[in-house]
VOPAGU-2260 file (C-alpha; in pm, 1 decimal, decimal comma):
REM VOPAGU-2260
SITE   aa  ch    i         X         Y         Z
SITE  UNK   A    0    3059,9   14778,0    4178,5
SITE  UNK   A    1    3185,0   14889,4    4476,5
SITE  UNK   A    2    3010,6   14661,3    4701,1
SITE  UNK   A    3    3080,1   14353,5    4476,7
SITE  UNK   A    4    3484,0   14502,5    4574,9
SITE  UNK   A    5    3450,3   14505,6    4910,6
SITE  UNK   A    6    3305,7   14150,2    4910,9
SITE  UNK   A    7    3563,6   13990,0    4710,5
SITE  UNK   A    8    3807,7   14150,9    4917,2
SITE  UNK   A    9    3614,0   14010,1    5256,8
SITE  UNK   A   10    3636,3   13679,0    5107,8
SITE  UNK   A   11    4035,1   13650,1    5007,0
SITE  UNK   A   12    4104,6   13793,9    5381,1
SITE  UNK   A   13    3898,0   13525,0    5555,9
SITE  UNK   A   14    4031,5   13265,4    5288,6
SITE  UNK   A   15    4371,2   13358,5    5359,4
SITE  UNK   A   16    4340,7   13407,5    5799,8
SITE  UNK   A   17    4223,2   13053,0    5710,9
SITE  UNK   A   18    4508,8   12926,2    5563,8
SITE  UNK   A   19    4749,5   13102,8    5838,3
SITE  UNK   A   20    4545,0   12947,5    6110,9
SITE  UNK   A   21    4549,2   12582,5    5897,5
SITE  UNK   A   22    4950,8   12704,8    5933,0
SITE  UNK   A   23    4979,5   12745,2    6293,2
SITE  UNK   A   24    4787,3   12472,3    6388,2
SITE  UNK   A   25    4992,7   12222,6    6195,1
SITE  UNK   A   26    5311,8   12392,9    6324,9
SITE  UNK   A   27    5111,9   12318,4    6704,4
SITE  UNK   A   28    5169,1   11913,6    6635,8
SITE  UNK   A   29    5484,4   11916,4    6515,6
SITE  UNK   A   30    5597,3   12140,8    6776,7
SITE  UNK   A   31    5980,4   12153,2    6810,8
SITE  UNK   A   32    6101,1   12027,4    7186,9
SITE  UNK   A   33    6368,2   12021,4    7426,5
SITE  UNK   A   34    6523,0   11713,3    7593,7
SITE  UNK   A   35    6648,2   11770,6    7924,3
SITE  UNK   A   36    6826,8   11594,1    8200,8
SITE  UNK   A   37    7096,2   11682,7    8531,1
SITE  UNK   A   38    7427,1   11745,8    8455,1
SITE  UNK   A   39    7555,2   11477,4    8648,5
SITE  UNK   A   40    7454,6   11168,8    8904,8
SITE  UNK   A   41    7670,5   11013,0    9144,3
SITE  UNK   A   42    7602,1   10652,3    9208,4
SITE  UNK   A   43    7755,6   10381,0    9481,2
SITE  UNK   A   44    7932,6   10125,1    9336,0
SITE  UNK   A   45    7675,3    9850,3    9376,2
SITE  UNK   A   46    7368,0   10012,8    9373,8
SITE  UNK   A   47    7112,8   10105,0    9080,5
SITE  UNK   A   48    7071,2   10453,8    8982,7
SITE  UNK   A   49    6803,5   10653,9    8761,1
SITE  UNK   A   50    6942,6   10882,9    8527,7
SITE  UNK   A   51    6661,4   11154,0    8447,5
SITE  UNK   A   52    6544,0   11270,6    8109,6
SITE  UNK   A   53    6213,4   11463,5    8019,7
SITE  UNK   A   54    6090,5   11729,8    7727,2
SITE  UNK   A   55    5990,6   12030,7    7707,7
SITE  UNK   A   56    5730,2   12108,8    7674,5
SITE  UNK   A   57    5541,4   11891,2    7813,5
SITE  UNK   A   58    5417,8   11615,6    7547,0
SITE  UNK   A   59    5343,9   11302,3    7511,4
SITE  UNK   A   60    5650,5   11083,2    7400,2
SITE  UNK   A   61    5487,0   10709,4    7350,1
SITE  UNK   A   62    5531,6   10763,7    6996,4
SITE  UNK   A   63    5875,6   10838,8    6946,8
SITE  UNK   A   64    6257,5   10667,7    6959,1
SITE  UNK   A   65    6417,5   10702,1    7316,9
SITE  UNK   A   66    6720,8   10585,8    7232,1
SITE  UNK   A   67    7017,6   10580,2    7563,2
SITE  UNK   A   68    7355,0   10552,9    7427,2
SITE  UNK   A   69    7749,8   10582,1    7558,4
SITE  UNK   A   70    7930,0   10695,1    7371,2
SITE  UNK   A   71    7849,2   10557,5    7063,7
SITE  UNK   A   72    7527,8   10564,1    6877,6
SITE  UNK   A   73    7527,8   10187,1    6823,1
SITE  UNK   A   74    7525,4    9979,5    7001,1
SITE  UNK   A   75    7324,2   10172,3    7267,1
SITE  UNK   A   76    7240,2   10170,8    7644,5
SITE  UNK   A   77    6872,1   10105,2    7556,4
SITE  UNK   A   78    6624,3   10143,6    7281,8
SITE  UNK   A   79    6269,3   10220,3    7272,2
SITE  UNK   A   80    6060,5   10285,1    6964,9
SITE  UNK   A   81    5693,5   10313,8    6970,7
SITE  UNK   A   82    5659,6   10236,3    7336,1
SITE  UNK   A   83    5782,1    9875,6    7313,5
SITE  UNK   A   84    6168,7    9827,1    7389,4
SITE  UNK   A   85    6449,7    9705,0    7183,9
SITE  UNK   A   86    6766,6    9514,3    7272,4
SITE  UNK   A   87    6901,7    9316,7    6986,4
SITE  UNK   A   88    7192,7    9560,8    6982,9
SITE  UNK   A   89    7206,7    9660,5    7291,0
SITE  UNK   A   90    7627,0    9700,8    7477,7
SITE  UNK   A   91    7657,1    9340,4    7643,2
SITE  UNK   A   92    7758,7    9478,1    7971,8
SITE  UNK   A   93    7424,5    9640,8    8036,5
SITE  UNK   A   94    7255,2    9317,9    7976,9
SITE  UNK   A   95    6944,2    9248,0    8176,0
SITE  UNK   A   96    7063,3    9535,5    8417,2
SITE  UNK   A   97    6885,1    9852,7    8224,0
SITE  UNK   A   98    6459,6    9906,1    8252,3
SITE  UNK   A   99    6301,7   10264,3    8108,7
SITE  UNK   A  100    6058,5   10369,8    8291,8
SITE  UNK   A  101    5739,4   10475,0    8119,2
SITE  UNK   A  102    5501,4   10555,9    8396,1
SITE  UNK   A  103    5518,7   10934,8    8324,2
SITE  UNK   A  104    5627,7   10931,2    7941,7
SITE  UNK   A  105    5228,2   11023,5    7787,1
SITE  UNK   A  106    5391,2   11348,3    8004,1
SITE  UNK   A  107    5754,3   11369,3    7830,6
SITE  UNK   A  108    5913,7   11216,2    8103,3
SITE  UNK   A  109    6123,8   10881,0    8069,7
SITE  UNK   A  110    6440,4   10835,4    8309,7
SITE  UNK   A  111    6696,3   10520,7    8280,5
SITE  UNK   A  112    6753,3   10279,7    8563,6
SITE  UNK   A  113    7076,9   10079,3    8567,9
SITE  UNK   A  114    7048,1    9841,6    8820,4
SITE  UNK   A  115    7400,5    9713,7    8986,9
SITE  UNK   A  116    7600,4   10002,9    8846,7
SITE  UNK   A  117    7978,3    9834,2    8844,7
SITE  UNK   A  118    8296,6   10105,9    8760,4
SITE  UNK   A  119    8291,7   10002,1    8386,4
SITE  UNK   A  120    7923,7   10205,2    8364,8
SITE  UNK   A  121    8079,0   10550,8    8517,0
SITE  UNK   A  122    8092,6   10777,0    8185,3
SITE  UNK   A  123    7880,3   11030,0    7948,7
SITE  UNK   A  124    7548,3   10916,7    7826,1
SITE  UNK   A  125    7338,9   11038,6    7609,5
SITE  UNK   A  126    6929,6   11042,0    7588,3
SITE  UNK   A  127    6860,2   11091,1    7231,2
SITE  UNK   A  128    6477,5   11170,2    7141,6
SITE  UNK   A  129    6329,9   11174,8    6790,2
SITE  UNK   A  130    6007,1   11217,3    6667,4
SITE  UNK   A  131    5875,7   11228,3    6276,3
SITE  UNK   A  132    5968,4   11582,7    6251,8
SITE  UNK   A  133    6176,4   11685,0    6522,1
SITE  UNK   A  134    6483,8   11507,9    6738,6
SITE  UNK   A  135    6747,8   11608,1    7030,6
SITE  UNK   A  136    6919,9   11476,6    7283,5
SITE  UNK   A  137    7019,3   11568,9    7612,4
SITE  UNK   A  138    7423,2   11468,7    7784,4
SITE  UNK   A  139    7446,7   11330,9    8188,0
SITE  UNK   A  140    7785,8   11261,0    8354,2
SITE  UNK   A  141    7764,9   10905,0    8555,8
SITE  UNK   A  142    8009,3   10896,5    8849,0
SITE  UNK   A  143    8026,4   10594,3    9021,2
SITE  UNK   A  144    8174,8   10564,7    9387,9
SITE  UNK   A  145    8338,8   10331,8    9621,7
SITE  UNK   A  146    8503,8   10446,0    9938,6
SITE  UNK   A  147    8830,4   10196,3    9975,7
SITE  UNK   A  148    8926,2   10016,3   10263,9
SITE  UNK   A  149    9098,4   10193,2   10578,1
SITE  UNK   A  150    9466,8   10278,1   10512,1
SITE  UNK   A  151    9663,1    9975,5   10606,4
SITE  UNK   A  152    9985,2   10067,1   10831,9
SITE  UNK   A  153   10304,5    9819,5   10818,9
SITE  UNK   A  154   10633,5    9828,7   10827,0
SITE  UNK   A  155   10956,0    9618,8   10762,8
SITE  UNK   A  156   11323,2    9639,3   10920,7
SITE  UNK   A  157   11612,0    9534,7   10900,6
SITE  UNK   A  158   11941,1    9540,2   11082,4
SITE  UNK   A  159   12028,5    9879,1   10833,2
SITE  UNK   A  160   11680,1    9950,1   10680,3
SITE  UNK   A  161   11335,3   10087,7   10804,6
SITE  UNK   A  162   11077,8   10091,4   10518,0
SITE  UNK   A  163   10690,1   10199,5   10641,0
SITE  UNK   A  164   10433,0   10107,6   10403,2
SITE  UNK   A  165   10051,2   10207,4   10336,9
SITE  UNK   A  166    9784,0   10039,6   10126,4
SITE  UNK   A  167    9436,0   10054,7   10060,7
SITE  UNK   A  168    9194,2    9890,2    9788,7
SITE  UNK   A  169    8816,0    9919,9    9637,7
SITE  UNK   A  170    8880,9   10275,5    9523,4
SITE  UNK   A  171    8654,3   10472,0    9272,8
SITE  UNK   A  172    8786,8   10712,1    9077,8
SITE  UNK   A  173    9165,6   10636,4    9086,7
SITE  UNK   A  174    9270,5   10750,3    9458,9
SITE  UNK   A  175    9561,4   10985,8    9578,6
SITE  UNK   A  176    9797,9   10912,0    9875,8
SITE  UNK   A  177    9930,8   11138,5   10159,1
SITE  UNK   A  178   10167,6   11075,1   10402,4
SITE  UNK   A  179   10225,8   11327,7   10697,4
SITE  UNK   A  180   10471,0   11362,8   10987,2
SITE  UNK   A  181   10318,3   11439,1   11333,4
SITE  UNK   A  182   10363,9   11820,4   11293,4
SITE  UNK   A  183   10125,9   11793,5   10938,8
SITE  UNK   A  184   10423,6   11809,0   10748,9
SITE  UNK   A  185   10384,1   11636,9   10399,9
SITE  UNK   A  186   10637,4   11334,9   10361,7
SITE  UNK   A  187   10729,1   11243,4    9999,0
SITE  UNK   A  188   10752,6   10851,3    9944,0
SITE  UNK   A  189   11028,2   10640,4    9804,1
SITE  UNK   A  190   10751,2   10426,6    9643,4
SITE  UNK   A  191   10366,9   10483,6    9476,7
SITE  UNK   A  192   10174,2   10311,6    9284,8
SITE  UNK   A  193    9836,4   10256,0    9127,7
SITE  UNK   A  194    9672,7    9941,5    8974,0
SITE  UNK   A  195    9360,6    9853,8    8887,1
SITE  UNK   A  196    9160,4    9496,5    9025,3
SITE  UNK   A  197    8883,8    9270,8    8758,2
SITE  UNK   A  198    8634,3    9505,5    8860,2
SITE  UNK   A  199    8815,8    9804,7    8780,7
SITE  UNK   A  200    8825,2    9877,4    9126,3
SITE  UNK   A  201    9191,7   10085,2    9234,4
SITE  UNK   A  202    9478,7    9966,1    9497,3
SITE  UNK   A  203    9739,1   10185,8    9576,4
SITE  UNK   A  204   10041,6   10155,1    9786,5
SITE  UNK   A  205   10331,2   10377,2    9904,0
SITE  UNK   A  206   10622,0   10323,7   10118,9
SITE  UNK   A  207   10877,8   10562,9   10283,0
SITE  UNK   A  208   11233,1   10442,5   10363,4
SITE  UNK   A  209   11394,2   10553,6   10674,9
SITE  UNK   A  210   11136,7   10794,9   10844,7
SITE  UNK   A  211   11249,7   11069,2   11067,5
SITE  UNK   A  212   10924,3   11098,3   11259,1
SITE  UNK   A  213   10804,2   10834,0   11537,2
SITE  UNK   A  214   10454,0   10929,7   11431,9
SITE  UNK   A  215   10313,5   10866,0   11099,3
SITE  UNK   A  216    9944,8   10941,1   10922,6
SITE  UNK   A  217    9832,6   10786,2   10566,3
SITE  UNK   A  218    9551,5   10955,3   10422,9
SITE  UNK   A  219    9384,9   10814,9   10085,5
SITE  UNK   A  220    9129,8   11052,2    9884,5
SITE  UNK   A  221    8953,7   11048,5    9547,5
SITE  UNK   A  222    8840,5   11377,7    9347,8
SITE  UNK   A  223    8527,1   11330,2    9500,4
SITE  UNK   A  224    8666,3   11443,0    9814,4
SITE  UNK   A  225    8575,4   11130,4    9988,5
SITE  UNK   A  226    8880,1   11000,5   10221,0
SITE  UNK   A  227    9009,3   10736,1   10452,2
SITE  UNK   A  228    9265,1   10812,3   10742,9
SITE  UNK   A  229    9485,9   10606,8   10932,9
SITE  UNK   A  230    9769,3   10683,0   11174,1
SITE  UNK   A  231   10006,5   10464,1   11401,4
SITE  UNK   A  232   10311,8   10528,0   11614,3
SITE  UNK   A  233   10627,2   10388,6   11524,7
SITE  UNK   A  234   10945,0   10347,0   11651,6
SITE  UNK   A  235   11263,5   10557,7   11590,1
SITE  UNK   A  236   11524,9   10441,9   11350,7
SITE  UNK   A  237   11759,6   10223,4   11498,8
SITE  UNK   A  238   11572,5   10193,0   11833,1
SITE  UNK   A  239   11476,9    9823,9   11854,4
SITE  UNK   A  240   11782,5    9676,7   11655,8
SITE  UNK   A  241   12008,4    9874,0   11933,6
SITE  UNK   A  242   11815,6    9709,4   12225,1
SITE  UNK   A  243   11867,5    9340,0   12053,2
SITE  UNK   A  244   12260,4    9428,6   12033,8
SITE  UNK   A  245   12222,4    9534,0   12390,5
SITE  UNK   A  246   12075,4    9228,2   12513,9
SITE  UNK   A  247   12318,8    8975,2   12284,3
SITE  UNK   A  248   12621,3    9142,2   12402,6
SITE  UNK   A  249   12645,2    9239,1   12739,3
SITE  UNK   A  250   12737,8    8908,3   12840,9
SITE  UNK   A  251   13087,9    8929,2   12623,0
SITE  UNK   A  252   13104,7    9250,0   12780,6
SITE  UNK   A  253   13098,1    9140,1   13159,3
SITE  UNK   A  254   13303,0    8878,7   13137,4
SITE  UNK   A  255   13554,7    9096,9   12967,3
SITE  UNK   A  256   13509,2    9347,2   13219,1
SITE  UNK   A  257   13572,8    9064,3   13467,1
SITE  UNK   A  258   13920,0    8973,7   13318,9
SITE  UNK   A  259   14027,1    9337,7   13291,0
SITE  UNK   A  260   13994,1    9414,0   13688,1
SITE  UNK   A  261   14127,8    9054,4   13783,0
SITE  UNK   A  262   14448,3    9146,2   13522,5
SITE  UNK   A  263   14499,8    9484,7   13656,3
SITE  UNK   A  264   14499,2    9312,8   14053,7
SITE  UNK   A  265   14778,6    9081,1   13909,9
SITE  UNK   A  266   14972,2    9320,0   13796,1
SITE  UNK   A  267   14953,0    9547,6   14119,7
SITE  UNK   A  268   15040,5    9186,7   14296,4
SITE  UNK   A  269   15257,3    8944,9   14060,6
SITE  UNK   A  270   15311,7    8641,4   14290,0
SITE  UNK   A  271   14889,5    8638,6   14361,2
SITE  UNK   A  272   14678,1    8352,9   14223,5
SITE  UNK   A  273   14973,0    8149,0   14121,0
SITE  UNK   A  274   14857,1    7762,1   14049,7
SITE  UNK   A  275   15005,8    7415,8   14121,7
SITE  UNK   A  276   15187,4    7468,4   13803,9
SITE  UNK   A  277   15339,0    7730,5   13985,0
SITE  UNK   A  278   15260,0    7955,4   13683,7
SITE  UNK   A  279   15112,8    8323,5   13792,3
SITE  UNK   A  280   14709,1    8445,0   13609,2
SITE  UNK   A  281   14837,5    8611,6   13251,5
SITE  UNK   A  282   15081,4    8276,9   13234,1
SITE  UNK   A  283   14788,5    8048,8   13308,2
SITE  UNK   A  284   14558,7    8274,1   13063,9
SITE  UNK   A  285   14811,5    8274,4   12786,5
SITE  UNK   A  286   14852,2    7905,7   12789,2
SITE  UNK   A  287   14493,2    7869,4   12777,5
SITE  UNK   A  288   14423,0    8119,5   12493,8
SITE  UNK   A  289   14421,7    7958,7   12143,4
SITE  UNK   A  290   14312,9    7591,5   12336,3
SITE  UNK   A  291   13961,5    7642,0   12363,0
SITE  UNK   A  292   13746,5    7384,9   12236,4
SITE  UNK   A  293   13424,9    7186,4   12303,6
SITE  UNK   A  294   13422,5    6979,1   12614,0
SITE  UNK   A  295   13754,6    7149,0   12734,2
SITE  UNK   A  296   13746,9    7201,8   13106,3
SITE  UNK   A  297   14096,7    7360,8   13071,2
SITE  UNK   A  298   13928,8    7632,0   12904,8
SITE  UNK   A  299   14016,6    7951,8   13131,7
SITE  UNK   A  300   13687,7    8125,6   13277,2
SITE  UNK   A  301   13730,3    8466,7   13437,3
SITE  UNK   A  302   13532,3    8399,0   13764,6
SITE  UNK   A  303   13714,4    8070,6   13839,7
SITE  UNK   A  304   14073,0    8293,6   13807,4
SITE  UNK   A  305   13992,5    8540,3   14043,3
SITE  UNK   A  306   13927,6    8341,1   14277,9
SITE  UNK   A  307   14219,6    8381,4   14572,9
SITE  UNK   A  308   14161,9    8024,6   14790,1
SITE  UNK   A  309   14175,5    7805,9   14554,1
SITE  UNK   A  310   14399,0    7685,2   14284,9
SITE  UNK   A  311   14303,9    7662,5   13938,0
SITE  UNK   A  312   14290,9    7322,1   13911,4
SITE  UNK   A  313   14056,2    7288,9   14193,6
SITE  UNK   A  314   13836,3    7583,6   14097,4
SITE  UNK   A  315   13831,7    7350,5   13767,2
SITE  UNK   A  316   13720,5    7022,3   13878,1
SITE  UNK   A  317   13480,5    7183,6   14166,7
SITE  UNK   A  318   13296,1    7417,9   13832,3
SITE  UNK   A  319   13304,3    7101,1   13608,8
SITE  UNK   A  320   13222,1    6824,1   13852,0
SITE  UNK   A  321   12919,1    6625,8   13765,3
């Protein structure tokens, strides 16, 4: 009686370690999984870039729905079911630019390539993995990059303005603009703005009005720390637009000058440089004054009075002879 126990009881153990094992190794195939992937990839604007995704553990994933999406579910990135891929719904600006690549995926591993990444792709995407018992999905930040053009340098003036202004294009993210003096000091602009080109590609441009500094630098960054620099010596306010005044009006000046000294000798001598008219200089001038016009060779010039051999009308037909 007691052995018959002891085998009945023999026989439930093993029948039920049997089940429990039956247990575990079901639970083995339909192991739950991981998907993983970076936490962000930087890309040039341009180029093609591989955005990682694997499980773990390591399993093989021909079998399942890889499905690559931003940010909505539907339409996706790229779809693969079974091993074969999908794109009847794919997002039309990925067309014919997106390829999974299943060289490693019997392993788990299957990353995206996205060949000529434009600004439009930069973003969250999403690898979502799903099997007939299990699913997850992993997240990857896309940055994509373009370095702008060097900092262009100009400047426009005006008899009362001096406006400097600095511009640069092909920018990705959205750019930032500094000016600073020669000392480092930051400048604050008069003018900024941002726009955005068909290939949402940024432009900015600033200006400053009437800088104080005769040396200027325009420095353009994005918050990838990435940064073009440009400087250029300009001139002080005022400084060329003085010069041209200089130039168009010493003339006036001389000859004024002229007059001056020859009126102040006739006053110190009244009866000098008196002319067949028998009129003395400020007489001759002062009939003269108001009758200037074209063609007029009685038109007094300053040289021609100060002369002390000759009388006015001969200074005037020897100056305006043939």
């Amino acid at each position: 009686m007691v052995g018959d126990y002891t085998v009945a009881s023999i026989m439930h153990s093993t029948i039920i370690s049997f089940f429990i094992l039956c247990s575990l190794y079901k639970e083995s195939l339909s192991v739950r999984f991981k998907v993983l992937s970076a936490a962000s990839v930087s890309v040039t604007f341009g180029s093609d870039v591989v955005l990682p995704c694997r499980l773990t553990p390591e399993m093989n994933a021909e079998k399942m729905e890889i499905r690559w999406f931003k940010p909505m579910y539907q339409p996706y990135v790229h779809l693969c079911i079974n091993g074969k891929d999908d794109y009847s719904i794919q997002m039309p600006q990925f067309t014919n630019r997106t390829e999974l690549i299943k060289e490693n995926i019997t392993r788990g591993v299957f990353p995206l390539m996205i060949h000529n990444v434009t600004a439009q792709d930069s973003g969250e995407y999403y690898c979502f993995v799903e099997s007939s018992e299990h699913h997850g999905k992993a997240t990857v930040q896309l940055h994509v990059t373009a370095v702008g053009t060097l900092p262009n340098i100009s400047s426009i003036r005006s008899e009362d303005n001096h406006t400097v202004y600095c511009e640069s294009r092909d920018w990705h993210p959205q750019p930032y603009l500094l000016w600073t003096d020669n000392k480092g000091n930051k400048i604050i602009p008069s003018m900024q703005n941002v726009f955005r080109d068909e290939n949402n590609l940024y432009r900015i441009i600033s200006a400053i009005n009437q800088p104080t500094t005769s040396y200027i630098t325009c420095t353009v960054s994005n918050s990838l720390n990435q940064t073009k620099q440009n400087s250029r010596q300009i001139r002080e306010k005022g400084l060329r637009n003085t010069s041209t005044r200089f130039i168009i009006t010493w003339p006036s000046v001389a000859v004024s000058l002229i007059s001056f000294w020859c009126i102040c000798l006739q006053a110190m001598n009244p009866g000098l440089y008196v002319g067949e008219t028998g009129q003395t200089l400020p007489q001759r001038m002062n009939s003269h004054r108001f009758n200037i016009k074209p063609g007029n060779t009685d038109a007094p010039v300053a040289a021609h009075f100060c002369s002390n051999t000759h009388s006015i009308k001969d200074l005037r037909g020897n100056s305006f002879k043939g």
